[in-house]
C-alpha beads as a LAMMPS data file, in Angstrom:
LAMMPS data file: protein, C-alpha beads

346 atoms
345 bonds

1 atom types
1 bond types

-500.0 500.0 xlo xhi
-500.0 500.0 ylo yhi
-500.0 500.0 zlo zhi

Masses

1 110.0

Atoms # bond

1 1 1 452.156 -26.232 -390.082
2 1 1 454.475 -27.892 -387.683
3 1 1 454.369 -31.783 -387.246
4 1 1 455.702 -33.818 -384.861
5 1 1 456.800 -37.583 -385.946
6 1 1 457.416 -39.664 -382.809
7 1 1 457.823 -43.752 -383.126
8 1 1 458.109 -45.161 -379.590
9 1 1 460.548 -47.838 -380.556
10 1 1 463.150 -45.099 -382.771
11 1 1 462.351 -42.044 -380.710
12 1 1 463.482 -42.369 -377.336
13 1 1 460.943 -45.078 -376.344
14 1 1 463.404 -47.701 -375.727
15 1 1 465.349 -46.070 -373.055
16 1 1 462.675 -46.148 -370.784
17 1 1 462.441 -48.352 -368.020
18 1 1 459.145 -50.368 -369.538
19 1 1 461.395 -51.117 -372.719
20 1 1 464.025 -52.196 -370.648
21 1 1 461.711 -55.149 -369.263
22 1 1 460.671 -55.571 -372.577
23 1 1 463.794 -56.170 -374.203
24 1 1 464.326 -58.847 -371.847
25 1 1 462.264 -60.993 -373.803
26 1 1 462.064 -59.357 -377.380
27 1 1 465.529 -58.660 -379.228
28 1 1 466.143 -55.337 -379.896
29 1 1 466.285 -55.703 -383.842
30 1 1 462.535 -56.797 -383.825
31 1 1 460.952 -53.302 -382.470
32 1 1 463.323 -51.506 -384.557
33 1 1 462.829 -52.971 -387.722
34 1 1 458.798 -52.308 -388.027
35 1 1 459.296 -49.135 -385.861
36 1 1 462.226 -47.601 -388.707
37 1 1 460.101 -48.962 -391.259
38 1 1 456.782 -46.826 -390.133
39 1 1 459.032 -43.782 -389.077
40 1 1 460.561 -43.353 -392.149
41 1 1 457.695 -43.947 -394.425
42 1 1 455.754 -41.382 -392.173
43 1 1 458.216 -39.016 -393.151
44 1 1 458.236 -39.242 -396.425
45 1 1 454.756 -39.299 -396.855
46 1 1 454.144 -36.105 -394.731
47 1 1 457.324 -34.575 -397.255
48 1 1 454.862 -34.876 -400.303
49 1 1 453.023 -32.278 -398.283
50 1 1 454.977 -28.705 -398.992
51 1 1 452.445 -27.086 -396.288
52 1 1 454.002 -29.315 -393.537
53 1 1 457.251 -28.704 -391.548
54 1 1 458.216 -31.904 -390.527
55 1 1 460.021 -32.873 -387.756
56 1 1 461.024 -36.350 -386.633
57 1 1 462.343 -37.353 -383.312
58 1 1 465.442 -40.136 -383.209
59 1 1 466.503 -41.958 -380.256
60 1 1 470.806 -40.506 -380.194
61 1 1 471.338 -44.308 -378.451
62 1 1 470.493 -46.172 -381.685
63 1 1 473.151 -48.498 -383.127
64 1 1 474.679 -46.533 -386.240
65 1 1 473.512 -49.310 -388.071
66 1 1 469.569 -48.890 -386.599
67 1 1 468.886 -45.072 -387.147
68 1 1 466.216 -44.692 -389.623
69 1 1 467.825 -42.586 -392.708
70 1 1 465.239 -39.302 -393.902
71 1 1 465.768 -36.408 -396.668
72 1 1 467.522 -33.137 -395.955
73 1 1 464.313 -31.386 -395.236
74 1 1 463.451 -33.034 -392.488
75 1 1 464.400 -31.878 -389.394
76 1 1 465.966 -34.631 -387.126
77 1 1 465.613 -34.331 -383.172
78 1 1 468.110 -36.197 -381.428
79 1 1 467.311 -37.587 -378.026
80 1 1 470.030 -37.796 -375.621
81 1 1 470.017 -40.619 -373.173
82 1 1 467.542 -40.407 -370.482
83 1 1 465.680 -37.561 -371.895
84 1 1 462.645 -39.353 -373.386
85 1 1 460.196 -37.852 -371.900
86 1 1 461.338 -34.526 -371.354
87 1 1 462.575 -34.703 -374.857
88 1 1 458.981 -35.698 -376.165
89 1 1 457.231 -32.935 -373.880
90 1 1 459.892 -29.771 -375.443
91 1 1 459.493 -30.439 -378.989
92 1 1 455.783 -31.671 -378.768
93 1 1 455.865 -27.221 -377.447
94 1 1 456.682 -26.443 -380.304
95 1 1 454.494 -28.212 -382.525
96 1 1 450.831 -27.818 -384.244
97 1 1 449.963 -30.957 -384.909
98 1 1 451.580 -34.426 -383.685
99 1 1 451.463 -38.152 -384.918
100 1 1 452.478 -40.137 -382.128
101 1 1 453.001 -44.141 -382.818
102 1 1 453.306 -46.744 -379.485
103 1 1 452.539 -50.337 -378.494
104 1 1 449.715 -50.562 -376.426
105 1 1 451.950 -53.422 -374.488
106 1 1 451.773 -52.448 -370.799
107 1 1 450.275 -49.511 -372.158
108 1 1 452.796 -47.535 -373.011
109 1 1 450.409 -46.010 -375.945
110 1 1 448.259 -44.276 -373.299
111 1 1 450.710 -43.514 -370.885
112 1 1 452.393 -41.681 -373.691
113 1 1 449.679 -39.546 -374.765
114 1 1 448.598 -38.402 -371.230
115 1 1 451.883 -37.301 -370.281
116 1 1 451.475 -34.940 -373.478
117 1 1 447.533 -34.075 -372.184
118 1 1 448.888 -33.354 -368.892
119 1 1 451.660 -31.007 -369.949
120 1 1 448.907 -29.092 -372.085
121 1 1 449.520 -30.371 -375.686
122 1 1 446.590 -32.955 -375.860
123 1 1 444.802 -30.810 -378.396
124 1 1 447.749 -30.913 -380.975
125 1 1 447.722 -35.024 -380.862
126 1 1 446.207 -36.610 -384.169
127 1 1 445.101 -39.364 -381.802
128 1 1 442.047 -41.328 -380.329
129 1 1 440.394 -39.998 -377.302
130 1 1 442.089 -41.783 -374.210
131 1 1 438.590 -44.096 -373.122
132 1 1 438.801 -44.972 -376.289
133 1 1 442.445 -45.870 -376.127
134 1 1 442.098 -47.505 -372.610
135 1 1 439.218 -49.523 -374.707
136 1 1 440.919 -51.089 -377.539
137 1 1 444.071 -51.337 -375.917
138 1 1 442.295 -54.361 -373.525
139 1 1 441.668 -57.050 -376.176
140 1 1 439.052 -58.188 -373.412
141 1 1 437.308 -54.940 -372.949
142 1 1 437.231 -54.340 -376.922
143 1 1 436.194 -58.097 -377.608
144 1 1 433.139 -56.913 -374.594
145 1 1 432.222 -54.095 -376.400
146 1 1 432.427 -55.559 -379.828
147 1 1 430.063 -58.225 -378.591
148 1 1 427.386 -56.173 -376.688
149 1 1 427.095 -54.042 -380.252
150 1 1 426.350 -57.300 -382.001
151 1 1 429.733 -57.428 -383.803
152 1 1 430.899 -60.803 -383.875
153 1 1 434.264 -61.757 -382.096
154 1 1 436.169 -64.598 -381.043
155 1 1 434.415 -66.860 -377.840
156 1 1 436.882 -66.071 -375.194
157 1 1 437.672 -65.480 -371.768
158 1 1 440.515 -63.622 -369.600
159 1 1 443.208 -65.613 -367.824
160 1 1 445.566 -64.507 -364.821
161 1 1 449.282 -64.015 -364.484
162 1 1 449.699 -67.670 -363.689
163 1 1 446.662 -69.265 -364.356
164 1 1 446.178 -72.617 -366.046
165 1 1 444.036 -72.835 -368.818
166 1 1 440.199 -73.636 -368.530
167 1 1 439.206 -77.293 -368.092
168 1 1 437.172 -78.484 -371.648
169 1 1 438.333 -75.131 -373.237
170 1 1 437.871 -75.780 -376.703
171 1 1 441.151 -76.062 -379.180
172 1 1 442.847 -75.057 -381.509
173 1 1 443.083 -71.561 -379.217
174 1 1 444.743 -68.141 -379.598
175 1 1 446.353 -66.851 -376.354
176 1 1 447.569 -63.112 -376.470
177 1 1 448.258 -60.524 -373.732
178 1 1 445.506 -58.298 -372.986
179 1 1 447.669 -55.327 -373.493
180 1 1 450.099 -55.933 -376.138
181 1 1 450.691 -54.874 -380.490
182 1 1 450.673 -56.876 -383.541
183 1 1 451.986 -60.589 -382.309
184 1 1 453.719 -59.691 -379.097
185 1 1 453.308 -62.701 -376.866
186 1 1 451.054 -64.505 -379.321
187 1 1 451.053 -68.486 -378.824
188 1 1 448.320 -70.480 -380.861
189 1 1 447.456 -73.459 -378.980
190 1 1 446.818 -76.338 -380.754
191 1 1 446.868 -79.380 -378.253
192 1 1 447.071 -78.925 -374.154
193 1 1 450.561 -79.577 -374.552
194 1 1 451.373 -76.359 -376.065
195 1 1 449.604 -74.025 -373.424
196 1 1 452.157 -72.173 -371.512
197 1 1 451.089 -70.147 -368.370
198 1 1 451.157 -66.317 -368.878
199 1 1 453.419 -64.082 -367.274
200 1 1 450.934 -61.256 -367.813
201 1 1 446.943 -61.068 -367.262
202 1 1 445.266 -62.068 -371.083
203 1 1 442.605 -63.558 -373.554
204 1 1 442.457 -67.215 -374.360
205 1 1 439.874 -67.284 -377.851
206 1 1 438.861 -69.691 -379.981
207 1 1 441.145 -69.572 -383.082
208 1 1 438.765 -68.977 -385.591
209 1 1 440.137 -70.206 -389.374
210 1 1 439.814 -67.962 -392.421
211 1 1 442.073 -64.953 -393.667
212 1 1 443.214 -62.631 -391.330
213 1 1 442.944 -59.505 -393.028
214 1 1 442.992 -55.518 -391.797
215 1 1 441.278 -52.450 -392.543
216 1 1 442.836 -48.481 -391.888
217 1 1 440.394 -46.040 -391.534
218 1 1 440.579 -41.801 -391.315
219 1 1 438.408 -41.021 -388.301
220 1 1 436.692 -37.601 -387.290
221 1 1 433.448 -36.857 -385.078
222 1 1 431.158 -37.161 -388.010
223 1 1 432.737 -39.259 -390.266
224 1 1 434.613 -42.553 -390.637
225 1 1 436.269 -43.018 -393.962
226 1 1 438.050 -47.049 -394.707
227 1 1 440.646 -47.084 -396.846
228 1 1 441.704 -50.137 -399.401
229 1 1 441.787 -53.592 -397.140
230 1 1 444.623 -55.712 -396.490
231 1 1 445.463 -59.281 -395.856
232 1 1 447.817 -59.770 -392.952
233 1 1 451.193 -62.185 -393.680
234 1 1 452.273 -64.448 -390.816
235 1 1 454.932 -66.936 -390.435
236 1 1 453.582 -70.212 -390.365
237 1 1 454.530 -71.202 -386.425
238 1 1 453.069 -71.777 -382.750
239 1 1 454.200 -67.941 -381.938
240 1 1 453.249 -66.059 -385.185
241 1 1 455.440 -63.301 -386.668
242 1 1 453.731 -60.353 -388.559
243 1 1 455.520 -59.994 -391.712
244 1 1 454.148 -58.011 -393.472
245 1 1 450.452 -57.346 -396.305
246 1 1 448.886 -57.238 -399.384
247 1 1 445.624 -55.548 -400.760
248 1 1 443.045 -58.665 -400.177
249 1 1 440.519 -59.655 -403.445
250 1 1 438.279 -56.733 -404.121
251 1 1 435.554 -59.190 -403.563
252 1 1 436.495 -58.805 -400.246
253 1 1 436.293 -54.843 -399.922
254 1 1 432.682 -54.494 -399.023
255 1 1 432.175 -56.535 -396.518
256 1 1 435.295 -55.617 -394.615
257 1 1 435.049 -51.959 -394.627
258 1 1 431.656 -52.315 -393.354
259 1 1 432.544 -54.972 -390.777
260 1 1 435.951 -52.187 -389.818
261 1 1 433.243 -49.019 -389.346
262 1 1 430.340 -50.655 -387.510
263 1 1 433.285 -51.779 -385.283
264 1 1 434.457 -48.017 -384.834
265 1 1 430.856 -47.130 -384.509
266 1 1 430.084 -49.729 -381.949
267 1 1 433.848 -48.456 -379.708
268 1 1 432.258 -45.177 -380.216
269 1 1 429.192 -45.908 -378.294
270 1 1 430.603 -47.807 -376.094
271 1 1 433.043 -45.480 -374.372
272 1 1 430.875 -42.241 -375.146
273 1 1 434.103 -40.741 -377.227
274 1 1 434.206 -40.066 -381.004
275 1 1 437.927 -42.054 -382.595
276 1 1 440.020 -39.869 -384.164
277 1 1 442.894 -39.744 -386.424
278 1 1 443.926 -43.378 -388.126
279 1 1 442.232 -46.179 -386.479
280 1 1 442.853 -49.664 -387.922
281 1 1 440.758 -52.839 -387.581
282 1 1 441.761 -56.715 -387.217
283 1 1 439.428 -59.290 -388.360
284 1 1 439.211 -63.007 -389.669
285 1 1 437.116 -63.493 -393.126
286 1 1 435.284 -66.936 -392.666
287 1 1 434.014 -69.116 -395.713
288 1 1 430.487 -67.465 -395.958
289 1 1 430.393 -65.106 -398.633
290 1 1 427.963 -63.177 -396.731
291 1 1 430.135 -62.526 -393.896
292 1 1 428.461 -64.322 -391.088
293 1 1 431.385 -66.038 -390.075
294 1 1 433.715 -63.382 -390.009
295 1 1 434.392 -61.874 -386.576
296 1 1 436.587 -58.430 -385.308
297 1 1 439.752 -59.528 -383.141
298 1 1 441.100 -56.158 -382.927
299 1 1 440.996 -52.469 -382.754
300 1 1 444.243 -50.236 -383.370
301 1 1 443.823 -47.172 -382.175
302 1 1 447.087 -45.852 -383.840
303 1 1 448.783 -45.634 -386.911
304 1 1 449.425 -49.563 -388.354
305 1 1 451.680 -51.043 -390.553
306 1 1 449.480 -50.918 -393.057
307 1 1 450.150 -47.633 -393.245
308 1 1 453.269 -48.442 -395.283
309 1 1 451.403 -49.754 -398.297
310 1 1 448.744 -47.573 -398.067
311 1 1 451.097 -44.612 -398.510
312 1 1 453.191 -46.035 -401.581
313 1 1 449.890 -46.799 -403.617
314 1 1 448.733 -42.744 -403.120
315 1 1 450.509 -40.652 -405.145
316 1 1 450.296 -37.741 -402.668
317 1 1 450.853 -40.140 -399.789
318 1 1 447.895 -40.388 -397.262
319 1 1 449.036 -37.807 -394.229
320 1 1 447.600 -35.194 -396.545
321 1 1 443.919 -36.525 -396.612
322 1 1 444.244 -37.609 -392.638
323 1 1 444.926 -34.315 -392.124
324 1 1 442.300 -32.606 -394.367
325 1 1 439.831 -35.434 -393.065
326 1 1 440.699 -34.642 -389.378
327 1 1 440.099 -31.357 -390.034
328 1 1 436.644 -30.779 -391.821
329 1 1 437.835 -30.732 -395.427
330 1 1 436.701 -33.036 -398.275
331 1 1 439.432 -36.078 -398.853
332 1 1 440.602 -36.468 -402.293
333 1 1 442.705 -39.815 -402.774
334 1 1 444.212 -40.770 -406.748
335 1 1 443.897 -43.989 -407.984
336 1 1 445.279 -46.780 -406.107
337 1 1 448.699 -48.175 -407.428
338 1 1 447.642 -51.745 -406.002
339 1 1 451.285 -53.060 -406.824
340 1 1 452.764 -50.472 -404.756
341 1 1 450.878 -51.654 -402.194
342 1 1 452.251 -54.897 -400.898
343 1 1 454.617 -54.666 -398.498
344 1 1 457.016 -57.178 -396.233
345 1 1 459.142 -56.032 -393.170
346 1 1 461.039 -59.450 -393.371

Bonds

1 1 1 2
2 1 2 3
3 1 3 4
4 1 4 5
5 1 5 6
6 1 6 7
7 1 7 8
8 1 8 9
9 1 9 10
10 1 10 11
11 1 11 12
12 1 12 13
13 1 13 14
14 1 14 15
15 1 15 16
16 1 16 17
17 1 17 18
18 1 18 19
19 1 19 20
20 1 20 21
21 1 21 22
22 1 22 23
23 1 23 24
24 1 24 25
25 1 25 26
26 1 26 27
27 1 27 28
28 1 28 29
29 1 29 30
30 1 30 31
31 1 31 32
32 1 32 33
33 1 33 34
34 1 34 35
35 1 35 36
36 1 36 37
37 1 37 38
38 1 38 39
39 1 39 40
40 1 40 41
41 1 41 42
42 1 42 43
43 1 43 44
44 1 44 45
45 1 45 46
46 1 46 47
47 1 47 48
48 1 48 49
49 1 49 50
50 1 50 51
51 1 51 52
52 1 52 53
53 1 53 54
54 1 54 55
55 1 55 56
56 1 56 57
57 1 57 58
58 1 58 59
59 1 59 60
60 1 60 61
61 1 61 62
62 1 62 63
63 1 63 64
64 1 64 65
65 1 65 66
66 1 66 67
67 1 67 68
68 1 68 69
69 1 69 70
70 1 70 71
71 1 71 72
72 1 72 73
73 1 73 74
74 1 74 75
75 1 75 76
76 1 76 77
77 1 77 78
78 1 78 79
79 1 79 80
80 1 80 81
81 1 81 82
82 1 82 83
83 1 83 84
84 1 84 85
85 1 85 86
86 1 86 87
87 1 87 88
88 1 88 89
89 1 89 90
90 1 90 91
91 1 91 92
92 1 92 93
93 1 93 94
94 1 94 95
95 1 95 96
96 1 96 97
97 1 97 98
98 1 98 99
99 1 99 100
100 1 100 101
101 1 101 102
102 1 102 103
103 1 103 104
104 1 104 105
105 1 105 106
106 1 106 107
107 1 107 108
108 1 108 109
109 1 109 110
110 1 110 111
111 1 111 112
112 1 112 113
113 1 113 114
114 1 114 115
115 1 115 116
116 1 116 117
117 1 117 118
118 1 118 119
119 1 119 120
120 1 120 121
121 1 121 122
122 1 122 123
123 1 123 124
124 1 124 125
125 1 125 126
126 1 126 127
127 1 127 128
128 1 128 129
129 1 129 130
130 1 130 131
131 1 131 132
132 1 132 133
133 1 133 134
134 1 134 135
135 1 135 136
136 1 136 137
137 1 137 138
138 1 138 139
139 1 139 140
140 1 140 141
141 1 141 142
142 1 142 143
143 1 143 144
144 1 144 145
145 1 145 146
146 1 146 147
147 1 147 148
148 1 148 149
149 1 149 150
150 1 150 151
151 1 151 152
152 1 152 153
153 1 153 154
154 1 154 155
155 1 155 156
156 1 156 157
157 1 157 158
158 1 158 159
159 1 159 160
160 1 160 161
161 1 161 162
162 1 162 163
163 1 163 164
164 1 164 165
165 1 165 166
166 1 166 167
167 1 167 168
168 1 168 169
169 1 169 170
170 1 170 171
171 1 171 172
172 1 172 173
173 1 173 174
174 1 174 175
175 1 175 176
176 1 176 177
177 1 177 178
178 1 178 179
179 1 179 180
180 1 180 181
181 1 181 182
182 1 182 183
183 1 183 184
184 1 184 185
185 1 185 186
186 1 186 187
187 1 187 188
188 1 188 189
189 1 189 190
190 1 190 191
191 1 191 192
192 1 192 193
193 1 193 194
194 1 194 195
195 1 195 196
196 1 196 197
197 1 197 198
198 1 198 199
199 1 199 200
200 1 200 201
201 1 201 202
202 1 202 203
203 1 203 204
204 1 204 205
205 1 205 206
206 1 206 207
207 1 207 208
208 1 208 209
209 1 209 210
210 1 210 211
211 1 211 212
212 1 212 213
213 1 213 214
214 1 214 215
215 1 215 216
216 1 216 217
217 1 217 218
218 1 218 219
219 1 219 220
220 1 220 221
221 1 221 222
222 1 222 223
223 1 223 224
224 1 224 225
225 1 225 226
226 1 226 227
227 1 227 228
228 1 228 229
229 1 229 230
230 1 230 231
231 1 231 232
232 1 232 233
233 1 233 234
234 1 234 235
235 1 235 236
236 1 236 237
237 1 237 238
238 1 238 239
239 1 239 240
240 1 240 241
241 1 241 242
242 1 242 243
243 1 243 244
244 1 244 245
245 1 245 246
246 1 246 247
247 1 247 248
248 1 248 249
249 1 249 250
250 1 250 251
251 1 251 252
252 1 252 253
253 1 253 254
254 1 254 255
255 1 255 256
256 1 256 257
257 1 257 258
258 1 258 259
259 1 259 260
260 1 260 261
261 1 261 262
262 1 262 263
263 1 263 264
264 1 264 265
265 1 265 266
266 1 266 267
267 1 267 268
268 1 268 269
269 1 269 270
270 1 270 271
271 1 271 272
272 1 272 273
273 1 273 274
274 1 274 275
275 1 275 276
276 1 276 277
277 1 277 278
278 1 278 279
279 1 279 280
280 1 280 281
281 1 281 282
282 1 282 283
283 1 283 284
284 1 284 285
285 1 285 286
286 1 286 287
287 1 287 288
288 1 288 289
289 1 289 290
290 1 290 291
291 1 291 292
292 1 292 293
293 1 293 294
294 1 294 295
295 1 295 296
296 1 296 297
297 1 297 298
298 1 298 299
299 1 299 300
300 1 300 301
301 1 301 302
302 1 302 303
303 1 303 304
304 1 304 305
305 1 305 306
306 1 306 307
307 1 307 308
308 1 308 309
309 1 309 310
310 1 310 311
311 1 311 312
312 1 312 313
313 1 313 314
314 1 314 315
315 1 315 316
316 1 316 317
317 1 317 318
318 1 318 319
319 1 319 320
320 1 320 321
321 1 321 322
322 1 322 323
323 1 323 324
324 1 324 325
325 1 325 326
326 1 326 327
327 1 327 328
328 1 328 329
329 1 329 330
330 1 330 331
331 1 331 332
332 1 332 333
333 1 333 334
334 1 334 335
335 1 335 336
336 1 336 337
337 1 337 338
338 1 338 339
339 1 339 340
340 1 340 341
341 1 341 342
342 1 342 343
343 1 343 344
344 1 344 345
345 1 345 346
């Protein structure tokens, strides 16, 4: 079988003129460094697969010092400058299956994948269907959803491009674009003072205290399997940094991979679709040991970060059982090297 690898950030994404706008406000080095990070742990995960021939496309503009390094049996596609799409589009031909990784920051997730529907590839993509996409790539629209399901979420609202902040809105708050990945944008806001009028249209929430924590699950039509739950590192600061996770207190497990597929479920439902592929799930564990005040913030409909530690504590990696998952087969998964698991991109 032929796979296709594609990172937005290492593979071409960055020329286009969305990154460029990007960039503006986001150093280079900080989509890079996650983005290498995923693409090269995809790729050797997918090597421990000897079925697989693996190919993995590299943005040819990349700093010497930025190109993500892979064995001698992968295949490396370079991509000249200006030829992201087209690029994406001729070796996405010649491929059976692709894993395609993107922000959904001015969606440049979905736009991604429909430019591969519309050129006649969609049905190679191990990826979400698009209303599903479109869904969980609007924090607002997922947190709508979430709530009308009875999963409990953050008490929000949307705010404008340019729109002051609600009179009596309660703090400490959370303000995050509505279309944006990991902690792009993110400002908590702890007194008035710190409120600072978005530039894009987003989600003021109440910041709700606990552990933030994460659950991956492999998705198909009739089945949604969670894998081993993480807690989520952030720096300590007014605009959070991501840095990296750790496998969370088994006591923990239960309730989170319940809270991560009723969440799934409940996306499911709402846009009439079935998720498919690696979907990951973004919640806050409350105090309650019954779970009552935990509440969903998030749904990923990509590959996460998590990925990372979730493929060093498998000894045959985890593409293998996506794949077999995604397509009808049993999933057998070895012991969990927890140690393995941890992970920082610091």
């Amino acid at each position: 079988m032929r796979l296709l690898l594609y990172e937005w950030c290492c593979s071409g994404g960055i020329q286009s003129d969305i990154a460029h706008d990007i960039l503006q406000k986001t150093p280079l080095e900080d989509f890079l460094k996650e983005g290498c990070l995923m693409l090269e742990a995809l790729a050797c995960d997918a090597e421990k697969n000897t079925d697989l021939d693996i190919t993995v496309m590299v943005d040819a503009t990349l700093p010497v010092t930025k190109i993500p390094h892979f064995s001698e049996h992968i295949t490396v596609e370079k991509v000249p400058a200006g030829t992201n799409r087209s690029s994406l589009l001729a070796v996405a031909s010649e491929s059976d299956q692709i894993i395609l990784i993107a922000p959904e920051t001015h969606g440049i997730l979905l736009r991604s994948l429909i430019a591969i529907e519309q050129a006649g590839f969609g049905d190679r993509l191990i990826n979400c269907p698009m209303p599903f996409i479109q869904a969980a790539g609007d924090k607002q629209t997922t947190s709508v959803m979430l709530a009308a399901a009875g999963i409990p979420t953050p008490a929000g609202c949307t705010l404008s491009a340019g729109e002051s902040i609600p009179t009596g809105f309660r703090l400490p708050a959370v303000l995050k674009a509505r279309e944006s990945a990991g902690c792009d944008g993110l400002r908590i806001i702890q007194n008035i003072t710190d409120f600072v009028t978005p530039e894009t249209d987003s989600r003021l929430e109440c910041h709700i205290a606990g552990i933030p924590g994460s659950v991956c699950c492999l998705c198909r039509a009739d089945s949604i399997v969670p894998l081993l739950p993480f807690e989520q590192i952030f720096t300590d600061a007014r605009q959070p940094v991501y840095i990296g996770g750790r496998l969370i207190h088994e006591d923990y497990h239960a309730r989170m991979q319940s809270l991560a597929v009723r969440s799934i479920e409940a996306l499911n439902r709402a846009t009439q679709t079935k998720a498919h592929g690696w979907v990951g799930v973004d919640m806050i564990l409350g105090s309650c040991n019954d779970g009552t005040d935990d509440r969903v913030l998030e749904i990923n409909p990509r590959l996460t970060t998590s990925f990372i530690g979730l493929s060093r504590g498998q000894q045959g990696g985890i593409i293998h059982p996506l794949l077999n998952h995604i397509g009808g087969e049993k999933i057998h998964l070895t012991p969990w090297n927890t140690e393995a698991c941890e992970f920082s991109l610091s």
